[in-house]
N, C-alpha and C positions, 0 to 999 in steps of 0.2 A: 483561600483561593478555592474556589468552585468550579470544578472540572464535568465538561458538556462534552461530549461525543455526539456528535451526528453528521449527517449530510450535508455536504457541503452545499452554499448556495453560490449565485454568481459574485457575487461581491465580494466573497473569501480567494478569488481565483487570484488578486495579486499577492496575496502574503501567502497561497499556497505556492506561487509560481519562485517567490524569491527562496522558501523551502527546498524546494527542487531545485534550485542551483546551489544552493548550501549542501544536497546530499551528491550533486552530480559532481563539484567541487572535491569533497572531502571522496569520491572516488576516481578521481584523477582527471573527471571528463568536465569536457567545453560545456556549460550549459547553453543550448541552443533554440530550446522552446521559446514564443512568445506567450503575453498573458493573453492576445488576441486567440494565438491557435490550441492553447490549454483550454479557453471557454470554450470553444470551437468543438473541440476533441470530447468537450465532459458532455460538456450543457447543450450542442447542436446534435453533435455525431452519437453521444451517447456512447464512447468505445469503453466506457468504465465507468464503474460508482467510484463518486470521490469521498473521503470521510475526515473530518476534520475534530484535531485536540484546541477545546477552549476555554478559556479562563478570562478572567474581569479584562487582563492589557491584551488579549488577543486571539490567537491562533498560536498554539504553540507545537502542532505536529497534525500529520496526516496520512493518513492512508489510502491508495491507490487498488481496488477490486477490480479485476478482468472476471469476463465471463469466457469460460472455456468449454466449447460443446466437446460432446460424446457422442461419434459419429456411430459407436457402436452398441450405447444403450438406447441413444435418440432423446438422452436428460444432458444435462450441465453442472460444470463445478464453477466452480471461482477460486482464482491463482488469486492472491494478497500481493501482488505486481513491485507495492512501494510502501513501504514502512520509513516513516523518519519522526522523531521527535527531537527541539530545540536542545542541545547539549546540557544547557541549563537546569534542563529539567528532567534530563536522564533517569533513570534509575530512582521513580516516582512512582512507575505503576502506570504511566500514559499509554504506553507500548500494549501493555497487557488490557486497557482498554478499549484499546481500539482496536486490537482483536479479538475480543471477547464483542463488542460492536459489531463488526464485521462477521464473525460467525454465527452469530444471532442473527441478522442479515438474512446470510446466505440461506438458512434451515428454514427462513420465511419462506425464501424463495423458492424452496425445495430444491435445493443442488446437493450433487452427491457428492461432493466432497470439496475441502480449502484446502490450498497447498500455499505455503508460505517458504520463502528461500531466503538464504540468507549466505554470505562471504564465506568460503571456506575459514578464514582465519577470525572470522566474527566468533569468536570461542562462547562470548558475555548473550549473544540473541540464540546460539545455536543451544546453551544450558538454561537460559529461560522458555524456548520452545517445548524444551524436554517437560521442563517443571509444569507447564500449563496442560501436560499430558497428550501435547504431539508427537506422532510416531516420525521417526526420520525414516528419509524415504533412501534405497539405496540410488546410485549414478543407474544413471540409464542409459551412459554412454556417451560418445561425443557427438556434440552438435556442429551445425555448419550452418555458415550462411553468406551472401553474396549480395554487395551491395546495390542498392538499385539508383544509385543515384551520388 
């Protein structure tokens, strides 16, 4: 099997979209997005890079990049938003590609830093973080928010 890393294009937007209900799922939540307003949101609005894990039968994971300004240096980073790969293929080395993808990326772009988050109880992503030589970042306290709709 031959494993491709890159950018997504439109066409990948439905097997990244059934992705996205397989990780909204396996975190308790409704999947609600469409593949209409996923194209919408990557490929019209531009609110994120999308990056996509492939191989000969498909797509088997993905990554979701935000751009996050700095109102106070006036540069930008990129938050790593959505990390998933197929269960199948866990503990492969696809995870570590597509953020090794993803940070290559971002140093193009010159952003000042990636931040990548992950489940307090994800113990298995939080000791791979470590290994790939990410610092963990401490809380920064509690967040709020209010629904607009």
């Amino acid at each position: 099997m031959t494993l491709m890393i890159r950018q997504a294009v439109p066409g990948d937007v439905p097997q990244v979209h059934d992705m996205i209900g397989l990780l909204a799922r396996h975190h308790g939540d409704v999947p609600q997005i469409s593949v209409e307003t996923l194209h919408r949101q990557v490929f019209e609005l531009g609110l994120g890079r999308l990056w996509v894990a492939a191989e000969e039968e498909g797509l088997i994971g993905y990554a979701l990049l935000l751009v996050r300004p700095n109102l106070v240096t006036g540069g930008a980073g990129h938050d790593l938003n959505h990390l998933f790969v197929h269960e199948w293929r866990r503990r492969a080395g696809i995870g570590k590609a597509l953020i090794s993808a993803v940070r290559a990326y971002s140093l193009a772009e010159g952003a000042e830093f990636l931040v990548i988050g992950t489940q307090r109880e994800n113990l298995g992503a939080q000791s791979a973080y470590r290994e790939m030589g990410l610092e963990e970042l401490p809380t920064s306290g509690p967040r709020f928010k209010i629904a607009l709709r």
